[in-house]
C-alpha positions as MATLAB code, in Angstrom:
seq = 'XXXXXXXXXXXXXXXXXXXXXXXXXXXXXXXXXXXXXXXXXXXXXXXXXXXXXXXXXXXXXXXXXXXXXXXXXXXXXXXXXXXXXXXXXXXXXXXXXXXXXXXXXXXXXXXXXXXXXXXXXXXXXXXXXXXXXXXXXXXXXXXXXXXXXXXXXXXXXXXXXXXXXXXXXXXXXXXXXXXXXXXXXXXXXXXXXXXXXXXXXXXXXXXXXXXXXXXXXXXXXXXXXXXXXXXXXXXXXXXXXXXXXXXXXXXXXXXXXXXXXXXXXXXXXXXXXXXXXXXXXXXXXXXXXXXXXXXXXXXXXXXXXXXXXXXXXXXXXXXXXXXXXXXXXXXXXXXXXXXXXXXXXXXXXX';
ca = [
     -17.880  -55.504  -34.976;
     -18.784  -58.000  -38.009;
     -20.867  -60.387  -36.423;
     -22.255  -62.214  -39.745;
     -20.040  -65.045  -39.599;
     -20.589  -65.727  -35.393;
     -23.931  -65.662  -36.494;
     -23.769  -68.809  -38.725;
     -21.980  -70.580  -35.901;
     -23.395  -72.336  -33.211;
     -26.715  -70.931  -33.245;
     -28.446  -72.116  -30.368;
     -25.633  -71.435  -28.193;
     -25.282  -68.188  -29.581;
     -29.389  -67.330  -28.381;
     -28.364  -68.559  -25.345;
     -25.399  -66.550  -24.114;
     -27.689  -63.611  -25.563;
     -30.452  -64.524  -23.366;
     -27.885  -64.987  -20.638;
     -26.615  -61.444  -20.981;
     -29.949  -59.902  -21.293;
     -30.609  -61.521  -17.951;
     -27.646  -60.339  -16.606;
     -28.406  -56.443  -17.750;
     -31.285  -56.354  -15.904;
     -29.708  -57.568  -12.775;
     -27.672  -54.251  -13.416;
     -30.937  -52.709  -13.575;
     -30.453  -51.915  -17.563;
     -34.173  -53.106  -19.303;
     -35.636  -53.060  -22.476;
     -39.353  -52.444  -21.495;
     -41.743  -52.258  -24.404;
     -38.014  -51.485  -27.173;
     -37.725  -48.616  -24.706;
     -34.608  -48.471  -22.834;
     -35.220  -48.304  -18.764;
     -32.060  -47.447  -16.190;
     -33.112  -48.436  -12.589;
     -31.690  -45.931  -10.370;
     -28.863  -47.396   -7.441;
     -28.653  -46.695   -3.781;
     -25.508  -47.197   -2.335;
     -24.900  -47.666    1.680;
     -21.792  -48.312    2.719;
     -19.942  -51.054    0.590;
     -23.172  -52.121   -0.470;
     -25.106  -50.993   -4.043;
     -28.383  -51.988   -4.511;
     -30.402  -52.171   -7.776;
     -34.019  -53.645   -7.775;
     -33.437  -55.697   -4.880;
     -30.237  -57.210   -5.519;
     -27.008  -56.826   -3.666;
     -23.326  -55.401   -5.029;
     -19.913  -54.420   -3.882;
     -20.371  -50.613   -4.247;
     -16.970  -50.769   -5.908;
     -18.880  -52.025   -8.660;
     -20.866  -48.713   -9.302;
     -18.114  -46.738  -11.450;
     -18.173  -49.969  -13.634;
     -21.772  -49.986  -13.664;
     -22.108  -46.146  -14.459;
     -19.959  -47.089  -17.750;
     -22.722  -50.051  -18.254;
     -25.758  -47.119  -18.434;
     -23.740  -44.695  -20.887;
     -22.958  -47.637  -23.355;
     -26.740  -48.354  -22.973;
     -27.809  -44.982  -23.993;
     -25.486  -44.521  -26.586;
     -25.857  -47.767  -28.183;
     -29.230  -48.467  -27.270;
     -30.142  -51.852  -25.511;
     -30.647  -54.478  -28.010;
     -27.445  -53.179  -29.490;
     -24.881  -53.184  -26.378;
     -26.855  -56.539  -25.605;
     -25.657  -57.236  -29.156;
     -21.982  -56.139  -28.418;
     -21.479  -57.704  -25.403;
     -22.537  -61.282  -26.071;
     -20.340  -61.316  -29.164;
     -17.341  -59.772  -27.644;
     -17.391  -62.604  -24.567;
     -18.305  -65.084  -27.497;
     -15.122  -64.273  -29.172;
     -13.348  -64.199  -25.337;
     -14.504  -67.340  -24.543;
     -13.379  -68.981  -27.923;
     -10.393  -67.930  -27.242;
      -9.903  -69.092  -24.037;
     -10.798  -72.520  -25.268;
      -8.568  -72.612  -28.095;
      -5.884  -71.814  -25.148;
      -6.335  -74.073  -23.063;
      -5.645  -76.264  -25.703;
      -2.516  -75.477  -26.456;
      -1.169  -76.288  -22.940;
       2.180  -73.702  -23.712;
      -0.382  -70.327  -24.419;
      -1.387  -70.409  -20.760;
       1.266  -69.919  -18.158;
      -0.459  -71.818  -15.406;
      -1.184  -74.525  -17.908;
      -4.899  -75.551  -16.352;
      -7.927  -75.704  -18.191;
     -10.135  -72.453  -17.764;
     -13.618  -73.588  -19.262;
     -13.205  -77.519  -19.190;
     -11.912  -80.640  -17.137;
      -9.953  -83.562  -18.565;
     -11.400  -85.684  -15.907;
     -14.427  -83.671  -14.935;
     -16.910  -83.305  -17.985;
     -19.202  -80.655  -15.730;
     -16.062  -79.380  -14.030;
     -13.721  -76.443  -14.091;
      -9.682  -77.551  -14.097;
      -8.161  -74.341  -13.073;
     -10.390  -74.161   -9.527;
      -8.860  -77.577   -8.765;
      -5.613  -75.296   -7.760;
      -7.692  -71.940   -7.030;
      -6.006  -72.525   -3.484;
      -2.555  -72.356   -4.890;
      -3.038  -68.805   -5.784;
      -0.893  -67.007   -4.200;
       0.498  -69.698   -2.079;
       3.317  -70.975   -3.703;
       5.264  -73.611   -1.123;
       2.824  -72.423    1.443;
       0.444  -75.641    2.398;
      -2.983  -74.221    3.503;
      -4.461  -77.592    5.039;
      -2.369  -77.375    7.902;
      -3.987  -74.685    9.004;
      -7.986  -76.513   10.186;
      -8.734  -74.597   13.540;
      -7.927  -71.067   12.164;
      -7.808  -71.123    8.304;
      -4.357  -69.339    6.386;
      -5.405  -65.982    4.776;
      -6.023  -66.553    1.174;
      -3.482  -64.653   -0.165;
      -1.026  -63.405    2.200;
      -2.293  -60.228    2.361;
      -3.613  -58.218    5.188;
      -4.750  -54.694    4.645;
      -4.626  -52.088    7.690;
      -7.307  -49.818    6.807;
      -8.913  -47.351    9.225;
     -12.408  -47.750    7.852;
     -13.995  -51.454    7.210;
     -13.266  -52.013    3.675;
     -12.448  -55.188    3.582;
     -13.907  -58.547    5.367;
     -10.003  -59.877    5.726;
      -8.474  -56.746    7.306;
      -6.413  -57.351    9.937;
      -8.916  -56.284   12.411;
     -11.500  -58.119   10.958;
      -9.048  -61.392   11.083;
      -8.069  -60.507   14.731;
     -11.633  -60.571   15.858;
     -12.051  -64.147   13.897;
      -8.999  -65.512   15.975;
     -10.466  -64.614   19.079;
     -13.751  -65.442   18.336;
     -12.328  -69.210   17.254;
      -9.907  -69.339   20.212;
     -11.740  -68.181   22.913;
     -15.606  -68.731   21.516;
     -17.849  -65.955   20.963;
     -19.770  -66.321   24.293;
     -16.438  -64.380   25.740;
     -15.810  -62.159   22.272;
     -16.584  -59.062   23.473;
     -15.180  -59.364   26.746;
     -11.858  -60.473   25.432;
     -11.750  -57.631   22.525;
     -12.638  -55.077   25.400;
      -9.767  -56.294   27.252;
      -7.276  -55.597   24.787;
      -8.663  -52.627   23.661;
      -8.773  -51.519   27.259;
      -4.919  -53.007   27.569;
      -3.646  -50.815   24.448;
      -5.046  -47.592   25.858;
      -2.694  -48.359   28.906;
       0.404  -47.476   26.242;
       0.127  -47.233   22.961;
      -2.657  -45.387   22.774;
      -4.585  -42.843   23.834;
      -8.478  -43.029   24.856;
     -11.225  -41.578   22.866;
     -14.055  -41.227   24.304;
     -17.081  -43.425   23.015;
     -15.337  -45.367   21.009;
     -16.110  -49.205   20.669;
     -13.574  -51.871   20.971;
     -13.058  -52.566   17.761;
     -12.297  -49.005   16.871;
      -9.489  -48.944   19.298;
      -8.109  -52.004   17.623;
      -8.581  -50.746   13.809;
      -6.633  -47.757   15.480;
      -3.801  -49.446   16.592;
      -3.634  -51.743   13.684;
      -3.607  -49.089   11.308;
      -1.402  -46.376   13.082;
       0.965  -48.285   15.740;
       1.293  -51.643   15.162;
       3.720  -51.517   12.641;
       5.788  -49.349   14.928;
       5.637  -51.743   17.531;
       6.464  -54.895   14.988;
       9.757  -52.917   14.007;
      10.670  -52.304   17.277;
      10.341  -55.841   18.116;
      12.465  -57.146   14.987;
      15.049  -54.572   15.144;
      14.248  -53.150   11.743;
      14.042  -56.094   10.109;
      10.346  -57.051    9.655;
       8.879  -60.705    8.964;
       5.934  -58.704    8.146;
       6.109  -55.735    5.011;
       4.035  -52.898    5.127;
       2.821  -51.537    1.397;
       1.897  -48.127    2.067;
      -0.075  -45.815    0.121;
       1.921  -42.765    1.582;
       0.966  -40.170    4.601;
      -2.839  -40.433    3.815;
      -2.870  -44.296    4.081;
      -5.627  -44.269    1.401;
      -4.444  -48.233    1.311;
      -1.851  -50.112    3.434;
      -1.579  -53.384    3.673;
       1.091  -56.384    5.456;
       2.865  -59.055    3.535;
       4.217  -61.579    5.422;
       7.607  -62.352    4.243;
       7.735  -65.685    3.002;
       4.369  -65.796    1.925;
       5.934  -63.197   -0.704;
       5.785  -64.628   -4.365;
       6.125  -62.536   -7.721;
       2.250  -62.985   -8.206;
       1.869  -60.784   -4.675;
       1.812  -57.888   -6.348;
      -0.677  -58.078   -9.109;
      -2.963  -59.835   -6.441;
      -2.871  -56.827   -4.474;
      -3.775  -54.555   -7.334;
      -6.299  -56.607   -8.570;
      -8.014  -57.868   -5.536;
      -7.925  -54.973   -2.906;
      -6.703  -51.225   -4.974;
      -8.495  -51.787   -7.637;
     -11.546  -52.329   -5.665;
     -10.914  -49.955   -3.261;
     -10.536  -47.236   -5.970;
     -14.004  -48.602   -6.882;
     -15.572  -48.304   -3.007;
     -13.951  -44.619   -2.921;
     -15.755  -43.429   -5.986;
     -19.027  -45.044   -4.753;
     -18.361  -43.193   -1.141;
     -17.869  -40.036   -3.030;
     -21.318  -39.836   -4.480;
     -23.010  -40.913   -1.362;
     -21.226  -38.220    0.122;
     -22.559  -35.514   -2.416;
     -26.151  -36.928   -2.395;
     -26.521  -36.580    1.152;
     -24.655  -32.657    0.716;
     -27.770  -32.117   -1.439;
     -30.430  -32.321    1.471;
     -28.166  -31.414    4.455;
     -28.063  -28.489    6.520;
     -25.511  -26.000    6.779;
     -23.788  -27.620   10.028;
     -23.996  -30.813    8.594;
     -22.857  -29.736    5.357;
     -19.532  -28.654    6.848;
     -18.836  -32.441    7.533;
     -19.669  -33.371    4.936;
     -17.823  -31.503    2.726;
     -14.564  -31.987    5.136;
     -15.051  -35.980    4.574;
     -15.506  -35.649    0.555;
     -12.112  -33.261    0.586;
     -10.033  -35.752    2.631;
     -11.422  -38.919    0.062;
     -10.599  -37.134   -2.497;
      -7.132  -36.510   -1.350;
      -7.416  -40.554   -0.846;
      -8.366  -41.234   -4.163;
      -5.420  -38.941   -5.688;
      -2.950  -40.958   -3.117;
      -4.275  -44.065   -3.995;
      -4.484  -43.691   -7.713;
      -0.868  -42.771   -7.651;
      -0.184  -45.887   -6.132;
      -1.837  -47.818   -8.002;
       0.051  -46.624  -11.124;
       3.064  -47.383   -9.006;
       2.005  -50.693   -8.196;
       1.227  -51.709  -11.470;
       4.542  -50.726  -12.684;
       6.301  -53.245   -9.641;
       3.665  -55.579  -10.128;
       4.580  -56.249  -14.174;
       7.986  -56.541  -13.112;
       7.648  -59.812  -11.037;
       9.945  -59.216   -8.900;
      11.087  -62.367   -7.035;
      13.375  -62.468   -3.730;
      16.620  -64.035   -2.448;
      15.757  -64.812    1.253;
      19.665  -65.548    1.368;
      20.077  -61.672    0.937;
      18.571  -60.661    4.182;
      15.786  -58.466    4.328;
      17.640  -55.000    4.180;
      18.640  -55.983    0.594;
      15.077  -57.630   -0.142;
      12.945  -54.666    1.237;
      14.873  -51.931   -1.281;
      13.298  -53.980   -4.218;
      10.587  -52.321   -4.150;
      11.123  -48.368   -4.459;
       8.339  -46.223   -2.163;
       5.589  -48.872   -2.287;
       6.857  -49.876    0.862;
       6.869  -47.731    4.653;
      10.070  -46.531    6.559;
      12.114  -47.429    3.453;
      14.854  -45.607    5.097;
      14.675  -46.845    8.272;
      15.249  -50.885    7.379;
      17.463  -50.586    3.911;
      19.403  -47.408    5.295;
      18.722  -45.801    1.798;
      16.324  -42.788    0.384;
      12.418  -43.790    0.569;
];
């Protein structure tokens, strides 16, 4: 990258973001200690990564592994270098953009306010994400999910799952001084017929269970194979599933979803991987049988999910919008196999 002429503009701001980024490498545990370059060393627990004291997703770590090989192949003062200069030019950019009201579809101001000197325009309508003709302020008691989407994962991935989300409404409805007793009680009323019971497990598991394995069942049952709610499906592994409620449905749905929850999870997999094969390092041979049957089921996860998430992406560019007119046999075939029991609701091939 030619950086002479950046370098004759804006100087002080130009030290700045530098100083900014440095500051931000070492939060990443990258250092420059005495010109020598120094990689802090992550431990990752759960969906948490730690570096030096401070907290990450632990979908972050693939992203950060990238971050340490730059570093030692560039050296630090040069990727420090790189990467102020390359969000320098971003960020110019951006501005000139949002100046030119017709070069950015949502035609808000990124990095300034017209009305707001030490404001942002475009979080004025963060809210709207995802929610177009949907009005979220009706909703005080029990806030409207973000998005409209609610992934079923077996595993706590995600703070909005729909288990996760069902424990909020009860806790809000019913206060949490009867929580428990109210999440036993269902859990207690679903191993009466949908489910089975497994011994030892906690209320909550019993509820991720259903969510994830029966509930859609049940919903299609209910609507006569013609669901209000959609179910996105990763395929037989359920790597990631997730519901769309109908007409909360817009053409942004789908890049949300990759971007805010497969992405991610691709991320959280590859993090769970290593731990995994740490821990194989100092286990014994009993528990290294486990171990190595968890790590060969993720990893036929990840392959599911990266599929999908090629698949996705290919939908998702499309921006495909529906014709509620149509009905939702016609509506639900728009979107190939990214959605479950295809079959079943358009009467077509999955």
């Amino acid at each position: 990258m030619n950086t002479n002429n950046i370098k004759k503009y804006a100087p002080l701001a130009r030290r700045d973001f530098i100083e900014a980024v440095g500051k931000r490498l070492n939060q990443f545990g990258v250092y420059n200690k005495g010109k020598a370059l120094t990689i802090s060393e992550p431990t990752v627990s759960g969906s948490i990564m730690q570096i030096d004291g401070n907290a990450f997703d632990a979908g972050l770590a693939p992203a950060r592994k990238r971050l340490v090989l730059r570093a030692e192949q560039l050296g630090f003062d040069a990727l420090l270098e790189h990467v102020a200069y390359t969000w320098f030019n971003r960020l110019c950019a951006l501005r000139f953009m949002e100046l030119k009201a017709d070069y950015l579809e949502h035609g808000f101001r990124v990095l300034s306010h017209a009305d707001n000197a030490n404001g942002f325009e475009i979080l004025d309508h963060a809210q709207d994400a995802g929610n177009v003709d949907f009005d979220q302020t009706r909703y005080q008691t029990f806030a409207a999910d973000d998005d409209g989407i609610i992934p079923l994962t077996d595993q706590d991935w995600f703070k909005d799952d729909a288990t996760n989300r069902f424990r909020d409404f009860v806790r809000t409805v019913w206060s949490e001084e009867h929580l428990q007793a109210n999440l036993s009680f269902v859990s207690e009323s679903l191993c009466l017929g949908s489910l089975t019971t497994k011994r030892g497990e906690q209320s909550m598991e019993t509820i991720r269970r259903y969510l994830s394995n029966q509930f859609y069942k049940d919903h299609l049952q209910t609507y006569k194979k013609r669901p209000i709610y959609w179910l996105f499906s990763s395929g037989k592994l359920k790597a990631f599933e997730c519901l769309v409620y109908l007409h909360r449905y817009n053409d942004s749905t789908l890049p949300r979803m990759r971007t805010e929850y497969v992405t991610p999870l691709l991320g959280k997999y590859d993090a769970y991987a290593d731990q995994l094969k740490k821990q194989l390092e100092d286990a014994s041979a009993s528990e290294a049988t486990l171990l190595k049957k968890d790590l060969s089921a993720l990893e036929k996860k990840q392959t599911e999910l990266r599929a999908f998430d090629d698949k996705l992406k290919h939908y998702a560019d499309r921006r495909i919008k529906l014709e509620l007119d149509d009905g939702v046999k016609v509506n639900y075939g728009k979107f190939g196999d990214l959605l479950a029991e295809v079959k079943a609701i358009t009467g077509g091939k999955e």
